[in-house]
N, C-alpha and C positions, 0 to 999 in steps of 0.2 A: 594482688601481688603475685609474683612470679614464687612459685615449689622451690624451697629451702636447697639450695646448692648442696652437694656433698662432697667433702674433700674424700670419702671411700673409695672412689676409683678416677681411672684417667677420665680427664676432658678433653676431647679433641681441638687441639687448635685450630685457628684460622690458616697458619703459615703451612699446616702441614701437606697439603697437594702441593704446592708449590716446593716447599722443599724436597718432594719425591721426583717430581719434575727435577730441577735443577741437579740431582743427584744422579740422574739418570742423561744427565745433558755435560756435566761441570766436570772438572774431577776434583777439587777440594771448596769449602764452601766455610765460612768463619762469620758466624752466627753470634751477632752481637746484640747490646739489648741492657737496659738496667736490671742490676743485680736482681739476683730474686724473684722474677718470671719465668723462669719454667724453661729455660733454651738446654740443660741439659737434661731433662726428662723425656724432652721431644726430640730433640735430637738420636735419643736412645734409641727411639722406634725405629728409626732408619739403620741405626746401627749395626755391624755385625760383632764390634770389638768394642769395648770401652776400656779405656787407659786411662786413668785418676791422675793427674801429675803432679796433683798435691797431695800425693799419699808417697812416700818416701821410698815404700816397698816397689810399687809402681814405677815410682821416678828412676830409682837406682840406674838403671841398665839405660833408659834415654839420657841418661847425663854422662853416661859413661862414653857409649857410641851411640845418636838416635839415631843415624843411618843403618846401620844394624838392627836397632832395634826396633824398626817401624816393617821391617823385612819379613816375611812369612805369616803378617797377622791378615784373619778374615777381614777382609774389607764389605762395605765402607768403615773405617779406623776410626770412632771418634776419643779424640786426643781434649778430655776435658782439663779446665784450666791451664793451658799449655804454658800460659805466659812462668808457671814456678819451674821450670825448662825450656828460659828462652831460645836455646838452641835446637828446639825441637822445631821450628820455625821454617830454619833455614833445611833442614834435611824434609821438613814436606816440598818445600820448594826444590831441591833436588830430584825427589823420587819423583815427581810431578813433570820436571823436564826431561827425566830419561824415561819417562812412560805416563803418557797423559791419556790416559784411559778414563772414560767417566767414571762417578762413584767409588772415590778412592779415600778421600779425608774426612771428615768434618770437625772441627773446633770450634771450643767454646771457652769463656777467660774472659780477662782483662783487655782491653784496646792499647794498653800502653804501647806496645816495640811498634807498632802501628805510627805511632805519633812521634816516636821517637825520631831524633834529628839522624841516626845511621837510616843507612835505607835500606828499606821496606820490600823484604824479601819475596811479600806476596804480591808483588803488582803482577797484573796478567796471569797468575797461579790460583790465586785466593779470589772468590768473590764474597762481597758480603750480602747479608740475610739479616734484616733488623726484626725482634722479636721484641712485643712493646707488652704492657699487663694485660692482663684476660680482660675480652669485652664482654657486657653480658650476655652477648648469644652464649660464646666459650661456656662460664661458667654456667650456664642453664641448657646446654648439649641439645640449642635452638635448632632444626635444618639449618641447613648453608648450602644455599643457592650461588644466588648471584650479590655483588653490595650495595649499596645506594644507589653509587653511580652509575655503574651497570643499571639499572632499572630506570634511574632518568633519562638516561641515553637514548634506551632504548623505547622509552613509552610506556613500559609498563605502572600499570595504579600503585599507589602507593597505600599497604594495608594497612590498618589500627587492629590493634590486638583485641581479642575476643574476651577479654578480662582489662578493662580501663584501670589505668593509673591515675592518679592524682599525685597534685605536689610535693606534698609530704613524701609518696614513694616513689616519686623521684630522688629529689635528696637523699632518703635512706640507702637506694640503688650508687647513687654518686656517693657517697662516702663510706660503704663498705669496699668501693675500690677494686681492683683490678689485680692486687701481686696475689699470688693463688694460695699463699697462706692464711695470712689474716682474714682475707675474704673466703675462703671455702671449708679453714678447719679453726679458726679460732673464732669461738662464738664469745666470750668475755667480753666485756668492755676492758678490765684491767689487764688480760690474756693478750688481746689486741694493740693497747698502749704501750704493751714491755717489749712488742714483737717492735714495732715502729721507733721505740728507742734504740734499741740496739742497731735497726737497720738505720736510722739516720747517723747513727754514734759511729759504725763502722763505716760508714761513706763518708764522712767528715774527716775520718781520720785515716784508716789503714786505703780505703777505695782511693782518696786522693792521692797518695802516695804511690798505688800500683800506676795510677795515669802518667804523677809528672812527679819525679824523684824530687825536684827543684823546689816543690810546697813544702817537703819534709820541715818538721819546724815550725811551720804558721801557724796562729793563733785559732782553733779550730771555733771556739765561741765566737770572732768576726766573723768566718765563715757561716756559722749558722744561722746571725744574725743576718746575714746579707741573705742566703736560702729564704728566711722567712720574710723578710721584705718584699723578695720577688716572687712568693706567696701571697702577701695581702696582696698584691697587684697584678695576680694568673690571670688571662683575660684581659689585660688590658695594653694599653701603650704608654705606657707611664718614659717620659724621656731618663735617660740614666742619671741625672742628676737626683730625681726623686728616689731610686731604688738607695743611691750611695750615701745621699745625706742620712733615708731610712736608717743604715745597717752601721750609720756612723763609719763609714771607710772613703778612702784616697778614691778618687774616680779609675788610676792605673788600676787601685788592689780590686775595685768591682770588676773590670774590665777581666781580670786572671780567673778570677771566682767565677766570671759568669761564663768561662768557656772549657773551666776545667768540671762544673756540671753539665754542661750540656755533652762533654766528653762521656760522661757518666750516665747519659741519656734520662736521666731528673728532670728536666726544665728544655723549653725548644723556645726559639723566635718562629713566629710565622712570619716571612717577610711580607712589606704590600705588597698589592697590585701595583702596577703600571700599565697605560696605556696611551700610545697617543692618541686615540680617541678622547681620552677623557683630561682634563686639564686641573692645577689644582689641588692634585694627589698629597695625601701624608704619606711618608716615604719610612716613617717611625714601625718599626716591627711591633708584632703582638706577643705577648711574653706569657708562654702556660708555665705552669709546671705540670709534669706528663703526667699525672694520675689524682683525683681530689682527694681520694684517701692522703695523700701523703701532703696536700694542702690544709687538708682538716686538722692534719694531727700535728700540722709546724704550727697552726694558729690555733692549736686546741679549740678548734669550733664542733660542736654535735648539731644531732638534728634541729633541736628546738634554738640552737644558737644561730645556725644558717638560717631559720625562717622566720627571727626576729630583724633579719639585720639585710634588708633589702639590695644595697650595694652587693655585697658579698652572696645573696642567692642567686642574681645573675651571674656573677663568678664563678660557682662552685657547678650550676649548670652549663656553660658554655665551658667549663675545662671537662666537662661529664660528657657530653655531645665533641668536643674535640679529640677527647680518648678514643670513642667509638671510632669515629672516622679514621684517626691515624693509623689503627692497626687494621683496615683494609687499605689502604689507598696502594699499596706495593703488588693485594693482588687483581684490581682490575687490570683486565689489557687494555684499560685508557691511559693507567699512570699517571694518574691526575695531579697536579700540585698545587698544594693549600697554602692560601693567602688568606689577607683580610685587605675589606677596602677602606677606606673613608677620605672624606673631602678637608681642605684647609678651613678651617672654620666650623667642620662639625657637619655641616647642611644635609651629608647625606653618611652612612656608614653603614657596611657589610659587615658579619659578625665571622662568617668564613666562608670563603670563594674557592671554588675548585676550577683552574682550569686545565682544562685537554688539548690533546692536539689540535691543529686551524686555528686555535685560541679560541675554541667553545668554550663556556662560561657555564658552573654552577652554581648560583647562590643560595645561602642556608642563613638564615636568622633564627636565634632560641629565642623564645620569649617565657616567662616565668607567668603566662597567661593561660586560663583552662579554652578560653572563646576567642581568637585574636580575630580584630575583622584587618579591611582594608587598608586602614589606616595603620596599620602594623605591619605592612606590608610595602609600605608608600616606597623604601630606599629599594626594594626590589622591582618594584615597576619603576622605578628611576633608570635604573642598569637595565632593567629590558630595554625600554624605551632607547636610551644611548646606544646601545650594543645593536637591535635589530636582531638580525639571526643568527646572530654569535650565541647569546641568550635562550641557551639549550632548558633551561628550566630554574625558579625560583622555589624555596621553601621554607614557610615559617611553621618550624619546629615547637611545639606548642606542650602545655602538661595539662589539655585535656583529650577525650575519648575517640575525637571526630576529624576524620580527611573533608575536606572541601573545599573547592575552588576559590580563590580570593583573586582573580582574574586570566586574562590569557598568558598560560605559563607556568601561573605563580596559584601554589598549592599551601593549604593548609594542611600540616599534620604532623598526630602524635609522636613527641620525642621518641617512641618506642620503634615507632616505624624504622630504625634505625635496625633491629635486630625482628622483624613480624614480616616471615615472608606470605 
């Protein structure tokens, strides 16, 4: 197993070169992300000023005048929660047009005035910065090199860690989860359940509310029932009618629910692939929710419950393996964008595809296997084989100790390799 994380001091993020970069490029930058990862603690470091806007003291003087009051402070200004002063908004986008100098703002808050039907003060002023839960490098303060894809690209082996995993500690790894509380300072089991109620309680109710004033009122129990439906079903492509029957609601009321979490950065669609190469295609999205910790604890699953319950281990692994990924994919400079494949009929399926520019192609399958051979591999020498040289490299992602070739391209190796430079 990997040295017991400690919430005692900072963990360096993944985003943070980049957001030094961009701050030194941009002049205001609004650093979004699900509640309760970390975007205003890191954000601080870059900081020269922090502004609380949910602190009343703080606030006073930006509701009064913020154009004034954004005036004479050390820059870069981070202006947290700014949305409890939606008018602070509109005066960075002023001070930004009469002086667009880099490293000037940064903000952290709610997405609402963002989504809001007025328009949207930061277009061309504001860039965004998405800040996803800590992967395990993060919380294990692993080097950070290059990401996956960067090393596929480029040829480089892919390592196995010097201390093997097994299945078991994978799972344990995937459901301690990624928000940097529960996972790095609450060791309880009932310390960690109380934390995760409050955070679901407060996103079901006050979070939905900061999004879209229009929910105010909804029945927050539909809501959570519909959350954990599309929980039993993370990893998968379940068509909408299976989620909505689940959660017992109107196909419109799933339709509202599933885009006012994905607002709230909970839950993502992976879309397919398409290609004209290939014919056939399910064109059905793949539906996570963005962290297993927060899938374990809608479906009250523990360790020994995910390794009795086979369905649900390849779940709980491929949204574990899809977290990793997610929070690099912004910082290669390939920019890669994550799909899934599969065929009409099933005949052939990708579990996550990454493609890059020219339309080079990477494919990743998890398998909940210690020895995958060839035959576990077979849907990835499919896609070579169709693709040719697009077919920049295949791998099956595996919960045992050993890298090894399973043909031309297409690699075995340890889920860890994700985070084992």
């Amino acid at each position: 197993m990997l040295p017991m994380a400690t919430g005692a001091s900072y963990h360096r993020r993944l985003i943070e070169p980049l957001l030094s970069e961009l701050t030194r490029e941009l002049s205001a930058i609004l650093i979004v992300g699900p509640r309760a990862v970390g975007k205003t603690t890191t954000a601080e470091r870059t900081a020269e000023t922090l502004v609380r806007l949910n602190v009343p003291a703080e606030a006073a003087a930006f509701e009064a005048d913020a154009d004034a009051a954004l005036r004479g402070l050390a820059e870069p200004v981070l202006l947290d929660e700014w949305q409890a002063v939606p008018g602070v908004l509109g005066a960075v986008a002023r001070s930004v047009d009469a002086d667009p100098r880099a490293g000037r703002f940064l903000l952290t808050g709610s997405v609402r005035a963002e989504i809001d039907h007025a328009p949207w003060p930061g277009t061309g002023r504001l860039q965004r910065l998405v800040m996803l839960p800590m992967t395990v490098r993060e919380q294990h303060d692993l080097p950070s090199s290059v990401t996956l894809v960067d090393k596929l690209v480029a040829g480089v082996p892919l390592a196995a860690p010097a201390q093997a995993f097994d299945l078991r500690a994978y799972v344990e790894l995937a459901l301690l989860g990624g928000f940097p509380r529960p996972a790095l300072v609450l060791r309880g089991e009932r310390a960690r359940t109380s934390w995760f109620d409050s955070y679901v309680s407060d996103l079901l109710t006050h979070d939905i509310e900061q999004v879209d004033e229009a929910t105010r009122g909804r029945d927050p129990v539909r809501l959570r029932r519909f959350f954990e439906a599309y929980a039993l079903n993370s990893a998968g492509t379940p068509d909408d009618k299976t989620i909505y029957e689940a959660a017992r609601i109107r196909k419109e009321t799933a339709a509202a629910y599933e885009e006012l979490l994905a607002r709230l950065f909970v839950i993502e669609q992976v879309p397919a692939w398409t290609s004209n190469r290939l014919k056939r295609l399910v064109l059905t999205p793949k539906r996570y929710v963005v962290d297993p910790s927060l899938l374990a604890y809608l479906l009250r699953l523990d360790v020994n419950g995910v390794m009795r319950d086979g369905d649900m281990l390849g779940r709980v692994l491929d949204t574990f393996v899809a977290a990793q990924l997610r929070a690099e994919l912004e910082l290669s400079p390939e920019r890669p964008r994550l799909h899934h494949l599969r065929t009409k009929g099933g005949e052939h399926e990708v579990d996550l595809l990454l493609e890059l520019g020219g339309f080079r192609i990477i494919a990743l399958e998890v398998k909940a296997a210690a020895a995958p051979d060839a035959h576990a591999a077979k849907h990835l020498a499919w896609l070579r084989d169709e693709l040719g040289d697009r077919f920049l490299a295949g791998v099956v992602l595996h919960t045992g100790p050993r890298v090894y070739s399973l043909g031309d391209r297409v690699v075995a190796a340890p889920i860890s390799a994700l985070w084992t430079d």
